[in-house]
C-alpha positions as CSV (number, residue, x, y, z in Angstrom):
1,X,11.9,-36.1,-10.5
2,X,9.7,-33.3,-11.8
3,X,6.5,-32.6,-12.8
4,X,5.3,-30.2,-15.1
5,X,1.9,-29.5,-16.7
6,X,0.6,-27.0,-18.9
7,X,-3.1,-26.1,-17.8
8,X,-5.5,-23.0,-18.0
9,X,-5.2,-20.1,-15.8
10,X,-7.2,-20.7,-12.8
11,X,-7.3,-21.9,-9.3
12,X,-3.5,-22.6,-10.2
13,X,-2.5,-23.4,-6.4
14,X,-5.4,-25.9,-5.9
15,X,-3.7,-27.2,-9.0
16,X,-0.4,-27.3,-7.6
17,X,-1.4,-29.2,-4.6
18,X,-3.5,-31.7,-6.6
19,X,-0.2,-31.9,-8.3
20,X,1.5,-32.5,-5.5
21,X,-1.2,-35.4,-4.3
22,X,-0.7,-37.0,-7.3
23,X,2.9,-37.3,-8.3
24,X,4.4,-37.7,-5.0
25,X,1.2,-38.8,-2.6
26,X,0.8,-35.9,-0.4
27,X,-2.3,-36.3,0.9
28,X,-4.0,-33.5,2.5
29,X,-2.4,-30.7,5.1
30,X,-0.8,-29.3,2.2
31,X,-0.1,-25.6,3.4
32,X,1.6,-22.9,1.1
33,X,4.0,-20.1,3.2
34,X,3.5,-17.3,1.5
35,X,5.9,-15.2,4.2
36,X,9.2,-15.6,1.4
37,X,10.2,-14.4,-1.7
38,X,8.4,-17.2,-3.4
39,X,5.4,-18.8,-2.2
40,X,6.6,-22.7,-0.9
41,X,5.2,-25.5,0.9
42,X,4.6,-25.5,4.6
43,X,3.8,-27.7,7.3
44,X,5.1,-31.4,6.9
45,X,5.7,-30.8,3.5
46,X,8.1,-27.4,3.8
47,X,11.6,-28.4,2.1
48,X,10.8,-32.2,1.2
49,X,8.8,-31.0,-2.1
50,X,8.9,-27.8,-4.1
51,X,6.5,-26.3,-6.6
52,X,6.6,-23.4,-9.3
53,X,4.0,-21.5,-11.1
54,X,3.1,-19.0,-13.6
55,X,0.7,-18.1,-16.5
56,X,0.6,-15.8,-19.3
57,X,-2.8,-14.7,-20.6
58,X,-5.1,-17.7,-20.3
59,X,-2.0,-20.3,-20.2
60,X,-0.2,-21.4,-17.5
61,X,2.4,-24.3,-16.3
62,X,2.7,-25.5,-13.1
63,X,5.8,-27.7,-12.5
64,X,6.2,-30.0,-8.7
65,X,9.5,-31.6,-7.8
66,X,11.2,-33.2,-5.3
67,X,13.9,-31.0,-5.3
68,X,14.1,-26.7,-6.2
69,X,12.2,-25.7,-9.2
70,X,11.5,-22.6,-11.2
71,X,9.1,-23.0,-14.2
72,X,8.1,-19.9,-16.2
73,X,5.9,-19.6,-19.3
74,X,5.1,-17.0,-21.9
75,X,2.5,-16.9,-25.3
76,X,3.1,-15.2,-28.2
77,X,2.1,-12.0,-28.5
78,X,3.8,-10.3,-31.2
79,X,4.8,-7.8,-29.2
80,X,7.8,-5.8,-29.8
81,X,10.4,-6.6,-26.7
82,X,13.3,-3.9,-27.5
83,X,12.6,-2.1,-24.5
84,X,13.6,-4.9,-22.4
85,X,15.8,-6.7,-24.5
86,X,17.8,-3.2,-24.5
87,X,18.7,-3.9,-21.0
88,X,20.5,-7.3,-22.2
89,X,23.8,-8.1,-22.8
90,X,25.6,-7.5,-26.0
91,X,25.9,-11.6,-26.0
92,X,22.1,-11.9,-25.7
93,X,21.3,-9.2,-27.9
94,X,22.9,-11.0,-30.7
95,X,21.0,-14.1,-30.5
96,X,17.3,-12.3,-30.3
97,X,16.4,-11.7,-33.6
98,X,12.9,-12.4,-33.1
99,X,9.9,-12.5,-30.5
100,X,10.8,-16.6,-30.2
101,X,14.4,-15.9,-29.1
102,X,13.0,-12.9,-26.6
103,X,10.8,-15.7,-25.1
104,X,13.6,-18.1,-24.7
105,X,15.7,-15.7,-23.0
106,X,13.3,-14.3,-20.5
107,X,11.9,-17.7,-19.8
108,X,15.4,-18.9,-18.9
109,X,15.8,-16.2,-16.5
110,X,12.6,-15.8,-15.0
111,X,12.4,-19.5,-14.2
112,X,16.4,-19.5,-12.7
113,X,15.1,-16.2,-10.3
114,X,12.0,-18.6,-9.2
115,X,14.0,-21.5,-8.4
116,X,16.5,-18.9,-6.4
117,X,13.6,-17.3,-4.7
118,X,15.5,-14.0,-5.9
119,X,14.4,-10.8,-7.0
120,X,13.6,-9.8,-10.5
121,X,14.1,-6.0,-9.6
122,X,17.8,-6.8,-7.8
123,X,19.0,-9.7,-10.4
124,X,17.6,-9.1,-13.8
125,X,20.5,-6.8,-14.9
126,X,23.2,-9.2,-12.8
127,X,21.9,-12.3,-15.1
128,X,22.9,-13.4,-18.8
129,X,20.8,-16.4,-20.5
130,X,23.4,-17.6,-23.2
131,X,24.9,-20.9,-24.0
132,X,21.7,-22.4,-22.8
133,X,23.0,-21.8,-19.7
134,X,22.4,-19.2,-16.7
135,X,25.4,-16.6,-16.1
136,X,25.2,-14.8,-12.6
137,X,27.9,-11.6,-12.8
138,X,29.9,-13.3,-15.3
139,X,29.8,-17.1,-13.6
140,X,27.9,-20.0,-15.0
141,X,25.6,-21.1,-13.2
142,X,25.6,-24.9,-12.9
143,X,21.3,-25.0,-12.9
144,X,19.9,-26.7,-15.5
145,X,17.4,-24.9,-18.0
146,X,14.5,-26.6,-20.0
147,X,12.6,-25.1,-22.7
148,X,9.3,-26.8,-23.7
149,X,8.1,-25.3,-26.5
150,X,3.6,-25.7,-27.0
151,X,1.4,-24.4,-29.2
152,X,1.3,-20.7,-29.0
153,X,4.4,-20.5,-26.8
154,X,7.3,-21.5,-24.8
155,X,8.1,-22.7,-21.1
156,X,10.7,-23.1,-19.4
157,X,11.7,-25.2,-16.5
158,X,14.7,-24.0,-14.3
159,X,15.8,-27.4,-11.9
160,X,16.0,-31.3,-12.5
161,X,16.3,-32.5,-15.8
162,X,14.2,-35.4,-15.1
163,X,11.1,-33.7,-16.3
164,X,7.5,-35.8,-16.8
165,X,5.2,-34.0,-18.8
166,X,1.8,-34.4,-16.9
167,X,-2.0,-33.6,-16.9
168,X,-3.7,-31.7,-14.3
């Protein structure tokens, strides 16, 4: 099961570990490794649950599960994405056709690269979002991807399906 929350842009691990209290009763000695590629739970917690952050101006979602999870989340800005999209496949290029469909698209990947604990730098070229699905050099990937459209923007949760919206 995972749990996901939109929620302001602060104290966003304190969060995450009230998160974690809540929805699957870890009380206390919650310790975050921050030694890896992505930050992850240490101590008597490391490898039972996972957790994923990330924020985008004053927004940001936090998702907790008890298995790997990549969340990602970005506003609208109105911003102009050519520059990046440019780097996309042909595929992907042809199904942007606006700042909504950018969003989707990065979303997808960013959360997938989370969940992987990979590098954006290494894997951002080696990745195509289309299909709704993840494509690693040419092979679909069988991770799942949710997008949860709010008010203002779009996340995106890469991981179990079994997603509860949640407060925090």
């Amino acid at each position: 099961m995972t749990f996901f929350a939109l929620t302001h842009n602060d104290n966003l691990y304190a969060k995450a570990c009230a998160m974690l209290d809540m929805c699957f009763g870890c009380k206390g000695g919650i310790e975050i490794d921050f030694s890896g590629a992505k930050p992850a739970l240490g101590g008597a917690y490391a490898g039972v649950y996972d957790f994923s952050i990330a924020h985008s101006g004053e927004a940001a979602a936090i998702a907790v599960s008890d298995k790997k999870i990549g969340c990602d989340i970005e506003i609208f800005m109105g911003k102009e994405h050519s520059a990046v999209a440019s780097r996309f496949t042909e595929r992907e290029r042809e199904n942007i056709s606006c700042e909504r469909d950018f969003i989707i698209n990065w979303t997808a990947k960013e959360a997938y690269i989370k969940r992987r604990a990979l590098a954006l730098a290494t894997h951002l070229k080696r990745l195509e979002f289309f299909d709704d699905a993840i494509w690693l050099d040419g092979q679909r990937q069988p991770d799942q991807i949710v997008h949860l459209p709010f008010d203002g923007g779009i996340a995106c949760v890469c991981g179990d399906c079994d997603i509860k919206i949640t407060e925090i």
